[in-house]
C-alpha positions as CSV (number, residue, x, y, z in Angstrom):
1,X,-5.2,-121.3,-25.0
2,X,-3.0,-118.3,-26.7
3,X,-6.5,-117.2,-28.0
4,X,-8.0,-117.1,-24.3
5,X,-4.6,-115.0,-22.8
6,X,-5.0,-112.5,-25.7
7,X,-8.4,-111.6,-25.4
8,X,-8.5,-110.9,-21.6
9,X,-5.7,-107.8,-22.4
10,X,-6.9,-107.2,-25.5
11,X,-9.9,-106.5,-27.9
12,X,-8.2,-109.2,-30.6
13,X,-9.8,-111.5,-33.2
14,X,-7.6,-114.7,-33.2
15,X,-7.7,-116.7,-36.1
16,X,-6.0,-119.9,-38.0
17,X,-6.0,-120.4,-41.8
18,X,-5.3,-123.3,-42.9
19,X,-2.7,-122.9,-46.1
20,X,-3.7,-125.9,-48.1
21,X,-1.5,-125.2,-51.0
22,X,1.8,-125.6,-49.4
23,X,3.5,-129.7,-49.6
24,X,5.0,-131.3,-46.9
25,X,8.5,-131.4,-46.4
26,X,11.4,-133.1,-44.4
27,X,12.4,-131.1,-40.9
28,X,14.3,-131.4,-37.9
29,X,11.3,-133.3,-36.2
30,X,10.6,-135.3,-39.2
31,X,8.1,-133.7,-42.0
32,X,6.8,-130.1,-42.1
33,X,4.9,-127.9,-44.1
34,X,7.6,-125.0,-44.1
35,X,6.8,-121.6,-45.4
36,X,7.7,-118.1,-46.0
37,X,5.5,-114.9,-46.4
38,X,5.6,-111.8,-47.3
39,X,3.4,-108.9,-48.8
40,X,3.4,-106.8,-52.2
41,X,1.1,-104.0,-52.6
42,X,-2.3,-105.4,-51.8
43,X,-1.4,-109.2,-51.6
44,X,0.2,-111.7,-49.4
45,X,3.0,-114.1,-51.3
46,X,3.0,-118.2,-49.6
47,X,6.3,-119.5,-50.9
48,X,7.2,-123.1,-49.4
49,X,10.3,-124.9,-48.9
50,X,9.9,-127.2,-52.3
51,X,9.5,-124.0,-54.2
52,X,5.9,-123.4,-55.1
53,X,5.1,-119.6,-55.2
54,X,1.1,-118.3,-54.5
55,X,-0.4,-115.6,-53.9
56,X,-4.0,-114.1,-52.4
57,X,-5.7,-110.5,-52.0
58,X,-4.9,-109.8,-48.3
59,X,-8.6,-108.9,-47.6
60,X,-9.8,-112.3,-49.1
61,X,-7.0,-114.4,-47.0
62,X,-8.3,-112.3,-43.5
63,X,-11.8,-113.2,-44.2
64,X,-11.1,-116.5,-44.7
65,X,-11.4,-117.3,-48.4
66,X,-8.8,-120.0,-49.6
67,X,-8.8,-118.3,-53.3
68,X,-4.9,-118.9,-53.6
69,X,-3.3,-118.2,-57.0
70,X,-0.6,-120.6,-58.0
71,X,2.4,-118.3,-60.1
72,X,4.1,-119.7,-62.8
73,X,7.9,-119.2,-61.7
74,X,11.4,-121.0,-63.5
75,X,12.9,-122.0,-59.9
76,X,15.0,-124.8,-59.9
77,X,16.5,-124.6,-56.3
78,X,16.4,-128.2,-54.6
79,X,14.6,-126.6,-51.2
80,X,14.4,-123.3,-50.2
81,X,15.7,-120.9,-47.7
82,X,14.4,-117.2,-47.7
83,X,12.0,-115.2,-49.0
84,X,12.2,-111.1,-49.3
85,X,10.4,-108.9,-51.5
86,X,11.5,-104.8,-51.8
87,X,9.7,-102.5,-53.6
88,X,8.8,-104.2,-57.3
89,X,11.4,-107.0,-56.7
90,X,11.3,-110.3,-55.3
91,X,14.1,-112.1,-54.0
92,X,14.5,-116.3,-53.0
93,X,17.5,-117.9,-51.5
94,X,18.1,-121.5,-51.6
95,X,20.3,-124.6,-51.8
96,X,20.9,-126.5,-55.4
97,X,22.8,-129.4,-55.7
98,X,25.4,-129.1,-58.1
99,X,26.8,-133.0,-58.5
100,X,26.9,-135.5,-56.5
101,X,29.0,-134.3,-53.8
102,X,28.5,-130.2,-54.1
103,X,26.2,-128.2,-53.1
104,X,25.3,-124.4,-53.9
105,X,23.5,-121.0,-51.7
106,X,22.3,-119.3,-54.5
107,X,19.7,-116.1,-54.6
108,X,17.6,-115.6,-57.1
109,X,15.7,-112.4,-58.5
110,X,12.5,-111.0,-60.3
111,X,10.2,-108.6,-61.2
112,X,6.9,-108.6,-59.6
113,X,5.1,-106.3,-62.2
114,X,3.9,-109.3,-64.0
115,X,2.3,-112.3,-61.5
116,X,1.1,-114.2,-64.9
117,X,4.8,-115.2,-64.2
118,X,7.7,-114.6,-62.5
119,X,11.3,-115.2,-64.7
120,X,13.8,-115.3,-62.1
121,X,17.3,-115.0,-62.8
122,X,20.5,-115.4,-60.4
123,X,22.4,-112.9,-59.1
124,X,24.4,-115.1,-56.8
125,X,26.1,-117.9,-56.1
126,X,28.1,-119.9,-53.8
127,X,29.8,-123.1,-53.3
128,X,31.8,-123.9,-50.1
129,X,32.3,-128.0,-49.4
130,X,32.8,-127.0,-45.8
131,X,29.3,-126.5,-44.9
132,X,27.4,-125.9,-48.0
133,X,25.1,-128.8,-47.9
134,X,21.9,-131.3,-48.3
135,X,21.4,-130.0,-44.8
136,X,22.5,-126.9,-44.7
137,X,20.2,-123.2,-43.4
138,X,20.8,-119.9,-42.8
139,X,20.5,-118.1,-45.8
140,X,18.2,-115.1,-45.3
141,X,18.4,-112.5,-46.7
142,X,17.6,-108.4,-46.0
143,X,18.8,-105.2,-48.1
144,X,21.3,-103.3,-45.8
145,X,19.7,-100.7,-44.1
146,X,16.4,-101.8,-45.6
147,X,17.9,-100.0,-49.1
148,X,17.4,-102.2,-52.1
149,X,21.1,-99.8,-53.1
150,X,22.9,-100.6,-50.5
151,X,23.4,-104.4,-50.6
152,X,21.9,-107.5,-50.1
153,X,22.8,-109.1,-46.7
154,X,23.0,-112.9,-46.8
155,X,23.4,-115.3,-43.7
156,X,25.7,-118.2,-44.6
157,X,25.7,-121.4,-42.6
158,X,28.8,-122.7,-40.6
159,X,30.3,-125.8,-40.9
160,X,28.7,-128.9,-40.2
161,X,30.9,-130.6,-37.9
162,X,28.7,-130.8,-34.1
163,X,31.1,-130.0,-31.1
164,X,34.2,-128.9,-32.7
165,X,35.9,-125.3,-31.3
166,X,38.1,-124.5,-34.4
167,X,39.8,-121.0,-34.9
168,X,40.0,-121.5,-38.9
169,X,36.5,-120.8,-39.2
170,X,37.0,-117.0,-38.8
171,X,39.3,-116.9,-41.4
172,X,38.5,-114.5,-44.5
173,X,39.2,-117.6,-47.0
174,X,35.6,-119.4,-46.3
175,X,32.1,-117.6,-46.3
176,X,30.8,-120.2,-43.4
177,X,29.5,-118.8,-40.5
178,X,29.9,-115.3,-41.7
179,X,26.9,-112.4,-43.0
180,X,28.0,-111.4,-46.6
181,X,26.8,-107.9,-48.3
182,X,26.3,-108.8,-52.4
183,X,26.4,-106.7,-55.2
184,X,23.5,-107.8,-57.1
185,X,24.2,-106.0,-59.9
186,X,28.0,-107.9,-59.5
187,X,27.9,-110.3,-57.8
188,X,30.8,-109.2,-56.0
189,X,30.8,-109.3,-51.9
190,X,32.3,-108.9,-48.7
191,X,32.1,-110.2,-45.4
192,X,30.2,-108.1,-43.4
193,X,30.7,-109.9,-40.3
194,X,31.7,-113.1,-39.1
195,X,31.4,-115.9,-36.3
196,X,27.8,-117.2,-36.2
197,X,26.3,-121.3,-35.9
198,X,22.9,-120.8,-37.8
199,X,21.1,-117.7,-38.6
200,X,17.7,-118.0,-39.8
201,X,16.0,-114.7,-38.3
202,X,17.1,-111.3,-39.7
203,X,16.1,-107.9,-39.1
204,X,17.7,-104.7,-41.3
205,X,16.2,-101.2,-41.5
206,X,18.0,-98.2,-41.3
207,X,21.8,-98.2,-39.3
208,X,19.5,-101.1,-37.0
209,X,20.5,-105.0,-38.0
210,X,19.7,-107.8,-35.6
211,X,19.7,-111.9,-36.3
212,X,18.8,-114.5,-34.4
213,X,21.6,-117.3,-33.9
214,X,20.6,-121.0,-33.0
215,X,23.1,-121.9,-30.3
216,X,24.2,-125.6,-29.9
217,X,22.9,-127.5,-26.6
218,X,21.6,-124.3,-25.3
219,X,23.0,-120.6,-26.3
220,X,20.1,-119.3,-29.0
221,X,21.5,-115.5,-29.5
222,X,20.1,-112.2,-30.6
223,X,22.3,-110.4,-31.4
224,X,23.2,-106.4,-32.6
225,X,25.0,-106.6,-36.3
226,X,28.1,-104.0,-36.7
227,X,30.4,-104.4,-39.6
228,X,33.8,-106.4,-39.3
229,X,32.8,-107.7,-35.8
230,X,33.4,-111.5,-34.8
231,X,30.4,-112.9,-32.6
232,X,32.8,-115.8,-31.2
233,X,30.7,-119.2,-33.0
234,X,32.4,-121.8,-32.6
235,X,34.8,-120.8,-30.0
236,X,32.3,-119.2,-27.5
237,X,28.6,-119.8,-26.8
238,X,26.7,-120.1,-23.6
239,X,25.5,-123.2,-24.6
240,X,27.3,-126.2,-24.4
241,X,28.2,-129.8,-26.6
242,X,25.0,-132.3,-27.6
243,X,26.9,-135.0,-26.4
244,X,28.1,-133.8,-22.7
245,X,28.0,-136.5,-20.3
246,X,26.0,-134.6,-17.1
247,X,29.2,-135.8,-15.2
248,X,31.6,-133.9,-17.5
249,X,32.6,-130.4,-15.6
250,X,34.7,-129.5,-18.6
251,X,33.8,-125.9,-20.1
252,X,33.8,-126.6,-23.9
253,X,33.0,-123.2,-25.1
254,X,34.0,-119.9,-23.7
255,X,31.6,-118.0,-21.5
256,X,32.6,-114.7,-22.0
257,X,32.6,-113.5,-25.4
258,X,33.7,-109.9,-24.3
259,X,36.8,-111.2,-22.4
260,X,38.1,-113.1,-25.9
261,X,37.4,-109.8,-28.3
262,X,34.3,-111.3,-29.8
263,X,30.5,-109.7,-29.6
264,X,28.4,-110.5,-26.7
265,X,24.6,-111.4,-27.7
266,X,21.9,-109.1,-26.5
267,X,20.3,-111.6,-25.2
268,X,21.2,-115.7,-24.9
269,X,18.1,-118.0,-24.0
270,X,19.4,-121.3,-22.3
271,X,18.1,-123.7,-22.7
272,X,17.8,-123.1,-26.7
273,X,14.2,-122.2,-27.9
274,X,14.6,-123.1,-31.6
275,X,14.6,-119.2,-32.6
276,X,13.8,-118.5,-35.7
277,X,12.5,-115.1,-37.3
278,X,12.8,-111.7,-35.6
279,X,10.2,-108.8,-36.9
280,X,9.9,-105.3,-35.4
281,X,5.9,-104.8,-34.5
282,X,5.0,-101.3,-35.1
283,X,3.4,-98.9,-32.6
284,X,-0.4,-98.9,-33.6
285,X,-0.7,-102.6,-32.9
286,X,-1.2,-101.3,-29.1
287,X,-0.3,-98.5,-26.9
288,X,0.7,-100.9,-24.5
289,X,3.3,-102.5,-26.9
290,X,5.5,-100.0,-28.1
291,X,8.8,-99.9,-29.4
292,X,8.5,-104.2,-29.8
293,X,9.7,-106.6,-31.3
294,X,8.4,-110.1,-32.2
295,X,10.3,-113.4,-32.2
296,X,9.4,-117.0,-33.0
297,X,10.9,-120.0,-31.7
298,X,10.8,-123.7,-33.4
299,X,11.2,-126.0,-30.6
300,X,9.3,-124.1,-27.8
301,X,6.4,-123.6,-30.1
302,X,6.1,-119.7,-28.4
303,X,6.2,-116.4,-29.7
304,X,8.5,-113.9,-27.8
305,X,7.5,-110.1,-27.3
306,X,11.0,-108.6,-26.9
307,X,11.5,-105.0,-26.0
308,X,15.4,-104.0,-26.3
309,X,16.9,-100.6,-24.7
310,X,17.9,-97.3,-26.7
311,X,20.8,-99.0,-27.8
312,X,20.2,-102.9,-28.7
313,X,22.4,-103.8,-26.0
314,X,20.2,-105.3,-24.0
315,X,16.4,-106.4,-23.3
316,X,14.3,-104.5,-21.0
317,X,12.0,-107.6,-20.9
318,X,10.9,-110.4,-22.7
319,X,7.0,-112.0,-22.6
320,X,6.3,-115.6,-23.7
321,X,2.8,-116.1,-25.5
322,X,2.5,-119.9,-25.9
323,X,1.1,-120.7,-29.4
324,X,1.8,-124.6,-29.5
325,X,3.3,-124.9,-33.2
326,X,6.4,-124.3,-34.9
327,X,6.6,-121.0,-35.9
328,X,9.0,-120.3,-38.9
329,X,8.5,-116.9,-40.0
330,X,6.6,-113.5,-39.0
331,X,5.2,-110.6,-40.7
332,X,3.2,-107.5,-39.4
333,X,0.4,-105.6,-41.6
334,X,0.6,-102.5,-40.6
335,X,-2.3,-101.0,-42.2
336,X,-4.4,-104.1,-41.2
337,X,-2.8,-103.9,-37.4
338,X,-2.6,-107.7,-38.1
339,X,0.5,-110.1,-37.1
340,X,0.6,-113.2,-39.2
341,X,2.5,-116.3,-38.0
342,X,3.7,-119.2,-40.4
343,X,3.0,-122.2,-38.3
344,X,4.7,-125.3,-40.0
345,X,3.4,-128.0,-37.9
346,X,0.4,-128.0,-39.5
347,X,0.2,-125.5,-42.3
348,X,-1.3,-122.7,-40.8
349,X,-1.3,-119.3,-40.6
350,X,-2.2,-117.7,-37.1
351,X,-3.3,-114.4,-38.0
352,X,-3.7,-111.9,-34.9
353,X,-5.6,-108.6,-35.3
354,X,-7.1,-105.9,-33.7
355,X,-10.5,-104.9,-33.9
356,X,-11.6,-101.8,-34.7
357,X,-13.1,-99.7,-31.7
């Protein structure tokens, strides 16, 4: 069906690859194949959720060869959370379990000069009982301003306690629910920003930073990243408890987020969609799409074409292309005018490209 809708407005080879090297693994709905991607020079990195790193020659993937190259790596994170790769580095975030009761975040970095193998070593790590877990997402990570000098931005999940409006959250002795900006040459950080449920899309180039939020029973935000701001979780969402009765008229979270000094979203889908990763198309995918940005959704199994005013304040409009799986994360190939979705459902790859006139 999403292939049919595309081709009448476009002149688009739709295509899915199956990504046989990736394991299943336990999700929200019950078992997964969840995977990352991302590109370095002329290949395009596959790193899944139990820690298995590949790569293929972008050309070979495209045209449908299955010629993936496993790389020998020293990960030892119990399930994975991020992948990002700048320049000649790469960089993985995940969750190790520490003893029997602890848990760690931890981010872990490499060289990509060699792919014989890839010696990572940390640069980071965290421990917070409150909601550093098994369970536990967020985690992405971005450079500030898309400079590998300026930071690494990491999304830290909030504390895993469902329906529970609680003011010490915000407070500047936990990391939960907050962005931090690392030092990887350090260690050292600082809360960039603070008040968020479950970020697990983020966008950072330039002075432009946007995440996706998941809300609770409704409430999914995008929202506009500025340093030292509060974005109101768990005090104020426009969604609501899991567990409302539909007789209950009570308003458990605030509805204004302006009105109580916190950061309103851009844009708050209700009900929740399952976002999940935000990427900024470029302009020669189409001269009709310009100045766009793509954004996935779990749940709704639909990719979102978003297209925000001057100032990231608000959406001009939003379009919903159905694609009927599970879409974790997004990347655009510029040079290949190709969008690539990571389809966990069933370990697929939708890859979306132009043809050439």
């Amino acid at each position: 069906d999403e292939k049919n809708k595309f081709l009448k407005t476009f002149n688009l080879d739709i295509n899915r690859h199956k990504v046989d090297v990736v394991e299943e693994n336990k999700c929200y709905i019950g078992s997964c194949y969840t995977f990352f991607i991302n590109t370095y020079k002329n290949n395009l990195f596959i790193l899944d959720k139990k820690g298995n790193l590949f790569y293929i020659n972008i050309d070979d993937f495209l045209n449908g060869k299955k010629s993936f190259k496993k790389i020998n790596t020293n990960l030892n994170l119990d399930f994975i959370l991020d992948l990002h790769i700048n320049k000649d580095s790469i960089y993985i975030s995940g969750n190790r379990k520490i003893n029997d009761n602890k848990y760690g975040i931890l981010i872990l970095k490499s060289s990509l000069k060699n792919l014989q193998k890839v010696d990572f070593k940390e640069i980071f790590k965290k421990e917070d009982k409150k909601c550093i877990s098994q369970n536990s997402h967020a985690g992405k990570i971005q450079h500030l301003n898309g400079n590998i000098k300026e930071g690494l931005l990491l999304t830290m999940p909030t504390v895993r306690v469902f329906d529970a409006p609680d003011h010490s959250i915000f407070s500047d002795d936990t990391i939960c629910g907050k962005i931090l900006l690392i030092n990887e040459q350090n260690s050292n950080f600082k809360i960039y920003s603070s008040g968020f449920r479950n970020i697990i899309g983020l966008y950072s180039e330039k002075d432009l930073i946007l995440a996706t939020d998941n809300g609770p029973m409704g409430g999914d935000e995008i929202n506009k990243i500025l340093p030292n701001s509060n974005y109101g979780w768990p005090l104020a969402s426009y969604g609501d408890f899991y567990f409302r009765e539909k007789k209950d008229e009570r308003v458990n979270y605030k509805k204004n987020h302006k009105k109580y000094d916190y950061q309103e979203p851009i844009i708050s889908f209700i009900p929740s969609i399952g976002i999940s990763e935000i990427e900024k198309l470029s302009n020669n995918f189409s001269n009709f799409w310009q100045d766009n940005f793509l954004v996935g959704s779990l749940n709704k199994k639909t990719l979102y074409r978003i297209k925000f005013d001057n100032s990231y304040n608000k959406t001009i409009f939003f379009e919903e292309i159905f694609v009927g799986d599970r879409i974790r994360d997004i990347l655009y190939l510029e040079n290949k005018q190709t969008i690539l979705l990571s389809l966990e459902l069933r370990g697929e790859i939708l890859a979306i490209k132009r043809k050439k006139n």
